[in-house]
N, C-alpha and C positions, 0 to 999 in steps of 0.2 A: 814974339812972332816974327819979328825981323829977320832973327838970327836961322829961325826953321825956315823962311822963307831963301834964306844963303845960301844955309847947306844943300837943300833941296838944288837949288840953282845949280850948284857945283857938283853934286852927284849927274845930274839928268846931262849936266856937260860934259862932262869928263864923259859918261856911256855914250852921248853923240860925236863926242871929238873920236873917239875909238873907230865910230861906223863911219865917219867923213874919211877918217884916211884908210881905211879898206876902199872905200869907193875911190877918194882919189889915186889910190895905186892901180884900181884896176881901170881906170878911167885914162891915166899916164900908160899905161902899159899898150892902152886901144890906140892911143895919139896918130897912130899912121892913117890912121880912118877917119875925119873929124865926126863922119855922121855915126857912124857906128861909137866912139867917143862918148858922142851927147848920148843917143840914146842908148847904149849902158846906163850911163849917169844916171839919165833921166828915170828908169827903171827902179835903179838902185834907190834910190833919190826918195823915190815913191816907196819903196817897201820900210825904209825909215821911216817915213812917215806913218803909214799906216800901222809900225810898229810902236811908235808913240801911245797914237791915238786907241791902240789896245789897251798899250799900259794905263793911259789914264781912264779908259774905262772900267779897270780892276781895281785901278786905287783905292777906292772907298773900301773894297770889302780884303784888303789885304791887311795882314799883323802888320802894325807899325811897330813893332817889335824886331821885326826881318828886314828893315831897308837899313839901307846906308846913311840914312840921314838920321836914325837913331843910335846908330855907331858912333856917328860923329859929335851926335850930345851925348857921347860918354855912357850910352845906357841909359838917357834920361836924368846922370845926375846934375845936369844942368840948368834940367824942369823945376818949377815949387813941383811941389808935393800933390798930389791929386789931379796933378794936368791931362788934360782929354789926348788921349795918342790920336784921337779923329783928327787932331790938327794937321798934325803931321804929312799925313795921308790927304787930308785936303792941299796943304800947300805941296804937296810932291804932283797933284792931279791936275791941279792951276801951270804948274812949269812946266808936265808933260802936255797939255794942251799948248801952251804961246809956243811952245818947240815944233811938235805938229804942224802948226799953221805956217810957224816960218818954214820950216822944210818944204813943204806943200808947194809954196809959192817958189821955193827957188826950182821943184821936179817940175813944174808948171814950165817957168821961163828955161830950162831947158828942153822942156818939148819943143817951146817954140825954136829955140835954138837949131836942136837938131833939124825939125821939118825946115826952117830958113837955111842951113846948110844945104839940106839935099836939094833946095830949091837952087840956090847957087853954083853948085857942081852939075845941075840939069842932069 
């Protein structure tokens, strides 16, 4: 279970670390603006999220056959013999939820951000 609970880890990373640096490039690219910046960000930030929180609501009823975390046990031959593919699919729904929440929180603190920005430029 540990070892599904890894992969899972590393797959749901690696496809956020992908969306972080789209946002950080078009987040760098707004830099001349700080408010305009954040709230890109913040925006962007948020559609992560709520892209998460889809995924983990599909989890359950998706082929644990077709993710990535079954690629990475080999097709399963890394399973005994009879293993429930529900696991799988459960722990890929537990990481895409803690991912969720964390993102959430940092679109959050750049709201604030942004709205404290425009507050200080008046």
């Amino acid at each position: 279970m540990d070892r599904i609970e890894y992969l899972a880890n590393v797959s749901v990373r690696r496809g956020c670390a992908f969306a972080w640096l789209g946002v950080v490039t078009v987040m760098f690219g707004l830099s001349y603006d700080i408010v305009l910046c954040l709230r890109s960000g913040a925006i962007l930030v948020s559609l992560i999220a709520a892209g998460l929180g889809l995924m983990a609501l599909r989890a359950r009823g998706r082929n644990h056959r077709a993710t990535e975390v079954w690629a990475m046990l080999d097709n399963g031959a890394d399973l005994p013999e009879g293993y429930p593919g529900g696991v799988v699919n459960e722990a890929l729904r537990r990481i895409y939820i803690r991912y969720a929440d964390t993102t959430s929180v940092v679109a959050a603190a750049m709201c604030l951000a942004a709205v404290a920005a425009a507050f200080a430029r008046g």
